[in-house]
C-alpha positions in Angstrom: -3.3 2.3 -31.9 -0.9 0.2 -29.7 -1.6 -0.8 -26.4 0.6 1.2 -23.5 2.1 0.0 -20.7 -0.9 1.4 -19.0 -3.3 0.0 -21.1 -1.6 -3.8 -20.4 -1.7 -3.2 -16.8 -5.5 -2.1 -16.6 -6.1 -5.2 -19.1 -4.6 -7.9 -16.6 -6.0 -6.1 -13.6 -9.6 -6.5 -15.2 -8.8 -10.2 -16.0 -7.4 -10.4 -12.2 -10.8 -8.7 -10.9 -13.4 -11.6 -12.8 -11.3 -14.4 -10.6 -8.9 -15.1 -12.8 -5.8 -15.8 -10.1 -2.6 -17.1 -11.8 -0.2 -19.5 -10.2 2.6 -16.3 -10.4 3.3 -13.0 -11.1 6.5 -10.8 -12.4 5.4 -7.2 -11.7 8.2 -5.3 -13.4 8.6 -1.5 -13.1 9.5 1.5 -11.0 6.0 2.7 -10.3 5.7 1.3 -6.8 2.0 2.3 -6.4 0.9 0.2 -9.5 2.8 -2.6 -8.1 1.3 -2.2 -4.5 -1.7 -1.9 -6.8 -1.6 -5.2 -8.1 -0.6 -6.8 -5.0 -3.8 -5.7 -3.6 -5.9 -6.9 -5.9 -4.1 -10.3 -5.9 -4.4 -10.9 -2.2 -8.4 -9.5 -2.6 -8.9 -12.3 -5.2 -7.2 -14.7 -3.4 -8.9 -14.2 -0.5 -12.5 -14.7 -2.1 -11.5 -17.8 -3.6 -10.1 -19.3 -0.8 -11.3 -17.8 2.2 -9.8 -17.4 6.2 -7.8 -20.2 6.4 -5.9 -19.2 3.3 -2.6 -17.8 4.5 -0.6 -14.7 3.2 3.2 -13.9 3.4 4.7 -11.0 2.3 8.1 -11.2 1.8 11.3 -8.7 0.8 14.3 -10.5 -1.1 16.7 -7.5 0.6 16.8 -9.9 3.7 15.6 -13.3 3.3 17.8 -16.2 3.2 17.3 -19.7 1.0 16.2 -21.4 4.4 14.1 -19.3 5.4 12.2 -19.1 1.4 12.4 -22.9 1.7 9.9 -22.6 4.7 7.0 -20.5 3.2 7.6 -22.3 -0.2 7.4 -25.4 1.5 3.2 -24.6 2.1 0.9 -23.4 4.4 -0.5 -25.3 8.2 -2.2 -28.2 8.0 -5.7 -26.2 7.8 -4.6 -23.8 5.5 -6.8 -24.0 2.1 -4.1 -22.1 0.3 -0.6 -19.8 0.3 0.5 -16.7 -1.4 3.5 -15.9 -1.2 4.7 -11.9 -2.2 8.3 -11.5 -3.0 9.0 -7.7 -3.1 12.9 -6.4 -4.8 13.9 -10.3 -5.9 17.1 -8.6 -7.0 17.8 -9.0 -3.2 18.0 -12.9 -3.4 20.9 -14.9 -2.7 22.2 -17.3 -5.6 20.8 -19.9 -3.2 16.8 -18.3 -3.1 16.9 -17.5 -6.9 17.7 -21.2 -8.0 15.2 -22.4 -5.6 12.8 -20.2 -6.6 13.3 -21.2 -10.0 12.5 -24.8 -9.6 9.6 -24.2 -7.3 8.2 -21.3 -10.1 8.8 -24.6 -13.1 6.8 -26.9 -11.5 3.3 -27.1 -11.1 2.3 -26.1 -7.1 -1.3 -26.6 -5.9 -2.5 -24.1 -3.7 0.3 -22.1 -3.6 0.3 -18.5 -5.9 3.7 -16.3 -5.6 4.1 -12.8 -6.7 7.8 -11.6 -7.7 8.5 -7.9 -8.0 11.4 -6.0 -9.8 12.0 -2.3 -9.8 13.6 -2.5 -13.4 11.7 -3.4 -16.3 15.0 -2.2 -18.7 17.4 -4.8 -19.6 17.1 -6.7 -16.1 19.4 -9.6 -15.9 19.3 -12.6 -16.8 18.0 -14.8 -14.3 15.3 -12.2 -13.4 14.4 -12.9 -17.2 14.3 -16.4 -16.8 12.0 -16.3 -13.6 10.2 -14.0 -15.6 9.3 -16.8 -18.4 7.0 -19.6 -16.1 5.1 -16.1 -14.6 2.7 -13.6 -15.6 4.2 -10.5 -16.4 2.9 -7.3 -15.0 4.2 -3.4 -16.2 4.4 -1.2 -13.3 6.0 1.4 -15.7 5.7 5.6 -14.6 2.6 6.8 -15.9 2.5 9.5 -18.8 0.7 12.7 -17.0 -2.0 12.3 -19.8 -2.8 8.6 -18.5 -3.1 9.6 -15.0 -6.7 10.7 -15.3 -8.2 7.6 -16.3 -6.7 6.6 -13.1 -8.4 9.3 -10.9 -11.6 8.0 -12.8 -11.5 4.4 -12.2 -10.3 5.5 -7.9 -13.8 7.8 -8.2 -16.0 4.8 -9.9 -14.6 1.9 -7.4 -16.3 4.3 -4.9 -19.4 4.5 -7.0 -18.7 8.1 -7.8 -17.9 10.1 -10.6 -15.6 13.2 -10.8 -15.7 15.9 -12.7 -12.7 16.8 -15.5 -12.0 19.9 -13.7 -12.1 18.4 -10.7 -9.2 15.6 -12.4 -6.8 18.9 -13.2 -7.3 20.1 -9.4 -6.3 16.8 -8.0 -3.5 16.0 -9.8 -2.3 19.8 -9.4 -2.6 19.4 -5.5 -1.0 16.0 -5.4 2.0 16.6 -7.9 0.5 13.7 -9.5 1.5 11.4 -6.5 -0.9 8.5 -7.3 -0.8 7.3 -3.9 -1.8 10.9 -2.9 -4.7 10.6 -5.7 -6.1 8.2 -4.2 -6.0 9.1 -0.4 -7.7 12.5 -1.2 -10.5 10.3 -3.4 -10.7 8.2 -0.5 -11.3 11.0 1.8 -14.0 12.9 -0.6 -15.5 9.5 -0.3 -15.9 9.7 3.5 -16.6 13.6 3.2 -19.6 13.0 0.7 -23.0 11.9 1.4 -23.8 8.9 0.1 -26.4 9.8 -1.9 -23.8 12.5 -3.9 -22.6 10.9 -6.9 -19.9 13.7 -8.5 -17.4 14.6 -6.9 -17.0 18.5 -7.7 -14.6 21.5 -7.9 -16.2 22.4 -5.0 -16.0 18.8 -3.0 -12.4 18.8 -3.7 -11.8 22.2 -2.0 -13.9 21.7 0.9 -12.5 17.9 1.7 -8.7 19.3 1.3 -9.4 22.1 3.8 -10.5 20.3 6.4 -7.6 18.4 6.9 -4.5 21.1 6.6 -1.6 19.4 4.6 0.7 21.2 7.2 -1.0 19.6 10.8 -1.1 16.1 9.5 2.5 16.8 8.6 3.2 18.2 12.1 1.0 15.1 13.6 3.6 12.8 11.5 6.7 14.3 12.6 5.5 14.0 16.3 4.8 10.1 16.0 8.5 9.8 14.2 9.5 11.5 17.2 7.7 9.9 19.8 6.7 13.3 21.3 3.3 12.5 22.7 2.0 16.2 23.5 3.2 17.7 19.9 1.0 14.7 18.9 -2.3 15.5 20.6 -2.2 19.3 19.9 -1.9 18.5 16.4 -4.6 15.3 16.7 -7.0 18.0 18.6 -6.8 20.5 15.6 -7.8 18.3 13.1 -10.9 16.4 15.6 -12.1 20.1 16.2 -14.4 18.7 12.7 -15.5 15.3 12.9 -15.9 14.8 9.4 -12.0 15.0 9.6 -12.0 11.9 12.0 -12.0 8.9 9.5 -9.2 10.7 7.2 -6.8 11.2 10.5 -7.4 7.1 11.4 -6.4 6.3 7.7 -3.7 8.8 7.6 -2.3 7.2 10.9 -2.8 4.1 10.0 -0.9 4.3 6.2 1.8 6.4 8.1 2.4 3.7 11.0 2.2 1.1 8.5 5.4 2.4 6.7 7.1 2.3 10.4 6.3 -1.1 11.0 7.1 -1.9 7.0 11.0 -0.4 7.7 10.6 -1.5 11.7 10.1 -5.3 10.6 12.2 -6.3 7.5 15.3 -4.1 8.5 15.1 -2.0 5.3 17.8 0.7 4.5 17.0 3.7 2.8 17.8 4.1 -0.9 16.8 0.7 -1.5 14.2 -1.0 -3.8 12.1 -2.1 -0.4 12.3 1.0 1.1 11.0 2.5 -2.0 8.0 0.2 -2.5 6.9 0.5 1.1 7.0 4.7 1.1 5.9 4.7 -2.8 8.3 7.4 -2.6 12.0 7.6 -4.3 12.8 10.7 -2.0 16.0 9.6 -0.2 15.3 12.2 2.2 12.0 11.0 3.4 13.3 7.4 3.5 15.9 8.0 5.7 13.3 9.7 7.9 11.3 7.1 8.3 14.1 4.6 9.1 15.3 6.6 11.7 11.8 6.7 13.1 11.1 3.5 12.8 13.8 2.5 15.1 12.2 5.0 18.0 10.0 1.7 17.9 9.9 -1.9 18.9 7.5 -3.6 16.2 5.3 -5.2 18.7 4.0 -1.6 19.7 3.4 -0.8 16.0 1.7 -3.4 15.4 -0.6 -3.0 18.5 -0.7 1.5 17.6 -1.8 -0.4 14.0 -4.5 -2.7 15.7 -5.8 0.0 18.3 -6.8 2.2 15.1 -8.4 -0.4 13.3 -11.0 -0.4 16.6 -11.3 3.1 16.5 -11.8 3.2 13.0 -14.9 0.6 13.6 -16.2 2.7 16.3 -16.6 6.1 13.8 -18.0 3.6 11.5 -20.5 2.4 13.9 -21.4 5.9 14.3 -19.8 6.0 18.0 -17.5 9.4 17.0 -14.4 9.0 18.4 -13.2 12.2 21.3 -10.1 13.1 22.3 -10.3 10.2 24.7 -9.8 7.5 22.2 -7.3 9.6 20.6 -5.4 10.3 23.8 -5.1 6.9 25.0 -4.1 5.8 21.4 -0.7 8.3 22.3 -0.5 7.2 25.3 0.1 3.6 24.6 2.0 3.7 21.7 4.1 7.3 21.7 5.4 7.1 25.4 
C-alpha cells in the first residue's frame, strides 16, 4: 500500500522525535495544525540539544524585509549555542529575502536550523520549488476523516493514556474534526483524569466537556476581544464554580491571548496565510474578529496578560487552587 501524506508526515516526525534535527525545513500544505505541529516538535528538539542559550525566532514572510532577514540569518549573541529561525507564509517575501534566503539555505550554516512554511503544496511556484530542493520537505496536507483517529490516538498516548474507539467517534463529532480542538479536549481529559486512569472513556469525555460549557468560554472570549472586564469575570466565575475546570480556563486563556498577541505583533490582516496559521482556522469571519480585537491591545499588555497566566497556571499546579482573586486581578491588569 502506498504511503499517504499522513503516513510521510508521522514518518519524519518520528525521525524528528529520536534527535534527528535537520539544518531546514519546507513544511508544505494547508493544514495549519500539522504545520504548527511540526514546528513544535522542531523547537522541542532543538531545545534539548542545545539548551537555554540557544535562541528562537519566529518569523512571518507577510512583513519582513531583506534587512531585517539579513539580521536573524546573520546568527545568534555571542553566547548563544545555536539559532532557529521559523519562516511562516514565505510567499510573503520580497525578491530581495527569497534570493538571500536562497544562498544562505545552499550553503552549509553551523548552528543555525531554519524552518520555511507554504500554504500550497499544488503547483507552488518556482522559486518556492527551488528553496524547497536544499530542505527537508514536510506535507501538511488536510487529513482524510478516516486518518484523523490515529491522530486522536497518538494526542491520548503522548499523555500516557489510551482512548477508547467510541470515545474517537464522540471527539471528532463534538470538534467537527477540528484537530486543534482534538487535542485541547484530550489535553483537558488529561487534567480531568486521575493519574492513575489510563482510558479515557465515553463517559470521561462527557463529564470533562460538561464542565467547561462551549458557550461561557465563548462568552469569556468575546469579553477579552472586547475589553469588557465585568462580562469577563461573570463568565470567569461560572466556569471556577468547579475547580477541576481551573487548569482548562488558564490554557484556554492562554491559546486565545496568544492568537491576540500573534495578529497584535506581526500586523497580520485577515484572509491571509499568517492569519490563517496563527488561528488554525480559515474562517474569514473569525479572523477578522480577532484582528479587530487585537488592536483593543498594546502588545506589551498581551504579553504580560500571557506571562501573569503562566504564574497562575504554576500556582494550580503546585496545588495552590487559584480564587477569584487571582482571576480578578488578572482582568484587572490586562482588560481595563
Amino acid at each position: 500500500m502506498a504511503e499517504t501524506s499522513f503516513d510521510k508526515f508521522t514518518r519524519f516526525v518520528g525521525q524528528l522525535r529520536t534527535g534527528a534535527l535537520q539544518p531546514s525545513y519546507m513544511i508544505l500544505g494547508p493544514e495549519a495544525f500539522l504545520t504548527a505541529l511540526f514546528i513544535k516538535n522542531v523547537r522541542t528538539v532543538f531545545k534539548e540539544k542545545f539548551g537555554n542559550t540557544a535562541e528562537i525566532s519566529m518569523l512571518y514572510g507577510d512583513d519582513l524585509k531583506r534587512e531585517e532577514l539579513q539580521d536573524y540569518l546573520s546568527g545568534g549573541g555571542l553566547f548563544s549555542s545555536a539559532t532557529l529561525i521559523v519562516i511562516q507564509n514565505i510567499s510573503g517575501l520580497d525578491a530581495g529575502g527569497r534570493k538571500l534566503l536562497e544562498m544562505v539555505l545552499a550553503r552549509e550554516n553551523e548552528g543555525l536550523f531554519i524552518v520555511l512554511t507554504h500554504h500550497e503544496s499544488y503547483r507552488p511556484p518556482q522559486w518556492i520549488t527551488k528553496l524547497g530542493s536544499y530542505c527537508q520537505t514536510i506535507p501538511a496536507e488536510t487529513l482524510w476523516e478516516n486518518e484523523i483517529p490515529r491522530l486522536v490516538h497518538r494526542f491520548a498516548e503522548i499523555r500516557k493514556k489510551k482512548i477508547q474507539p467510541q470515545g474517537v467517534d464522540l471527539l471528532m463529532q463534538l470538534t467537527g474534526n477540528n484537530l486543534a480542538l482534538i487535542e485541547q479536549e484530550i489535553e483537558k481529559l488529561d487534567l480531568y483524569l486521575p493519574a492513575d486512569e489510563p482510558v479515557i472513556t465515553v463517559e470521561a469525555i462527557q463529564n470533562s466537556t460538561a464542565a467547561v460549557s462551549h458557550a461561557t468560554l465563548l462568552n469569556l472570549f468575546d469579553a477579552v476581544n472586547e475589553r469588557n472586564s465585568a462580562a469577563a469575570i461573570n463568565a470567569i466565575s461560572e466556569i471556577t464554580s468547579r475547580d477541576e475546570s481551573v487548569p482548562y480556563l488558564v490554557i484556554s486563556l492562554y491559546n486565545h491571548i496568544t492568537k491576540l498577541l500573534g495578529f497584535r505583533d506581526h500586523n497580520v490582516f485577515p484572509d491571509s496565510a499568517t492569519a490563517r496559521a496563527i488561528t488554525g482556522s480559515n474562517s474569514n469571519t473569525y479572523q477578522r474578529k480577532l484582528f479587530s480585537a487585537a488592536r483593543r491591545y498594546e502588545a506589551g499588555t498581551l504579553e504580560a496578560a500571557v506571562m501573569e497566566l503562566g504564574e497562575i497556571d504554576y500556582q494550580f499546579r503546585q496545588k495552590s487552587i487559584p480564587t477569584m482573586t487571582y482571576f480578578t486581578a488578572w482582568v484587572s491588569n490586562h482588560l481595563n
